[in-house]
C-alpha atoms as a printed R data frame, in Angstrom:
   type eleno elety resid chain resno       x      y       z
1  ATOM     1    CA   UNK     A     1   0.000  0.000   0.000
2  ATOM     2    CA   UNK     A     2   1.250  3.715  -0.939
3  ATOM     3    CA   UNK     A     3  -0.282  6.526   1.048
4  ATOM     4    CA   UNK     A     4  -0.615  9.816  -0.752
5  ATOM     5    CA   UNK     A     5  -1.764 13.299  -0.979
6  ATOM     6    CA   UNK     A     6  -3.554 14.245  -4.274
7  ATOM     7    CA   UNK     A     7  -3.743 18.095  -4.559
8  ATOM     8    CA   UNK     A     8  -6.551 19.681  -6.661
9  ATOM     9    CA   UNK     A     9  -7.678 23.237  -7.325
10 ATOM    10    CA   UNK     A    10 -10.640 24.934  -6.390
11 ATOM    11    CA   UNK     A    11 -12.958 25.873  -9.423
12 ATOM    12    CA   UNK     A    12 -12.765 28.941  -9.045
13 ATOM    13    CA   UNK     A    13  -8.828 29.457  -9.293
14 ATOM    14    CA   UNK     A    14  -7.930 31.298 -12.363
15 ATOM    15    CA   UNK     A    15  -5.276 28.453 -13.037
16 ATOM    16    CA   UNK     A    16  -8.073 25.731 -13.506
17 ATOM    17    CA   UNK     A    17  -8.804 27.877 -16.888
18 ATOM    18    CA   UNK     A    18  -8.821 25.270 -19.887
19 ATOM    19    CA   UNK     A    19  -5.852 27.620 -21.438
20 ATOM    20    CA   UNK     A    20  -3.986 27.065 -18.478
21 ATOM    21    CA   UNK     A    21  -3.898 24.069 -16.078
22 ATOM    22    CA   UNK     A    22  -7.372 22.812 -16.996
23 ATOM    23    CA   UNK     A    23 -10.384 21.990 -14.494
24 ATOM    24    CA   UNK     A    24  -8.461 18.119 -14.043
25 ATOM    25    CA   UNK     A    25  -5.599 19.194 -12.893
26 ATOM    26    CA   UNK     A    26  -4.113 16.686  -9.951
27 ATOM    27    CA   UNK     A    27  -0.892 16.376  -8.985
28 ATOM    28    CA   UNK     A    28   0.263 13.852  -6.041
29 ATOM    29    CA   UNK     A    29   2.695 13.486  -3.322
30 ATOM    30    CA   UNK     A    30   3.529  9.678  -2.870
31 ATOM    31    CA   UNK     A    31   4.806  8.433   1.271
32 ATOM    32    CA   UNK     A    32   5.995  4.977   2.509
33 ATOM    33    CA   UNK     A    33   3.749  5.078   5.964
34 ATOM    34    CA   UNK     A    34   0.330  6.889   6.798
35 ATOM    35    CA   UNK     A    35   2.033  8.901   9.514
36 ATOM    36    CA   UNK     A    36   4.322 10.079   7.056
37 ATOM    37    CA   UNK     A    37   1.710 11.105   4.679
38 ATOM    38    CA   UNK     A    38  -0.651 12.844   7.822
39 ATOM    39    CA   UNK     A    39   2.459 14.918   8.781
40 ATOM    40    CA   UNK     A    40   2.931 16.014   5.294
41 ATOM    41    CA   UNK     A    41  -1.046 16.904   5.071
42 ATOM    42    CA   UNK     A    42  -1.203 19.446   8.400
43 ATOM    43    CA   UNK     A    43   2.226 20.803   6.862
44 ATOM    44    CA   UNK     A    44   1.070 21.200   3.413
45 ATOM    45    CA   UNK     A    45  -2.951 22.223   4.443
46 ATOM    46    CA   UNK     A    46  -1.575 25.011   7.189
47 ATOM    47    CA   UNK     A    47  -1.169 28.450   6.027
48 ATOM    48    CA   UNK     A    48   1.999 29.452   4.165
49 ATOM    49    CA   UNK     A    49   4.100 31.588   6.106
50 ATOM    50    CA   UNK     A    50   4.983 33.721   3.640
51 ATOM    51    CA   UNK     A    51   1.253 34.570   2.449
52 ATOM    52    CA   UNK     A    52  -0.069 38.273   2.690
53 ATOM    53    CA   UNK     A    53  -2.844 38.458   5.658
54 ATOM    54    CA   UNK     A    54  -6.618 37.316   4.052
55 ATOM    55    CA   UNK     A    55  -4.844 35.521   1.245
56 ATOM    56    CA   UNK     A    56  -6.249 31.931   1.181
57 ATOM    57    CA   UNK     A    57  -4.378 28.706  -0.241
58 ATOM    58    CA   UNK     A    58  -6.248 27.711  -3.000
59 ATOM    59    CA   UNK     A    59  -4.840 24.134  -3.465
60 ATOM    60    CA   UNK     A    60  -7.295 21.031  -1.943
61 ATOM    61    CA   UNK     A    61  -5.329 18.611  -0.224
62 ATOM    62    CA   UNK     A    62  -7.024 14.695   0.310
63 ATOM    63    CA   UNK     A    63  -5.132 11.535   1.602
64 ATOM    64    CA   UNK     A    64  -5.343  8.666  -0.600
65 ATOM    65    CA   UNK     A    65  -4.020  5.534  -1.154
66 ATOM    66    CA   UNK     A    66  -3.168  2.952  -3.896
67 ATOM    67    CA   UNK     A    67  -3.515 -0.394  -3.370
68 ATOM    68    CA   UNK     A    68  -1.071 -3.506  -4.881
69 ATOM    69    CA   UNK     A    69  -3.148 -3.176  -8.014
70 ATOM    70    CA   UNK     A    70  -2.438  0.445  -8.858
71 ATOM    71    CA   UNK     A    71  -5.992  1.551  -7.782
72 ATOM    72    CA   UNK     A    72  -6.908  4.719  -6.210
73 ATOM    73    CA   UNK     A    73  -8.533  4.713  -2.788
């Protein structure tokens, strides 16, 4: 088993533009152990530290995981 994060944008994020990234865009971040992936997930979900005040992170964060066969969970 391969525990992961899949990142996604919101709708509503210019970048999700069919020109640009597209409204599919995913992109993943693969970990060895759960724990692993869960530390990465309050890391990555918490606000950036360099962000203006009132900006909001527009990137959706979800654990996953991928079974022996390749399949998405």
């Amino acid at each position: 088993m391969r525990y992961g994060i899949r990142c996604t944008m919101s709708s509503s994020d210019p970048m999700s533009a069919p020109h640009l990234l597209g409204p599919d865009w995913a992109d993943f971040y693969w970990y060895a152990t759960a724990a692993e992936r869960d530390a990465a997930l309050v890391e990555k979900s918490s606000e950036h530290r360099f962000s203006r005040k009132g900006d909001a992170p527009r990137v959706i964060y979800a654990p996953v995981e991928r079974d022996q066969s390749g399949n998405l969970r």
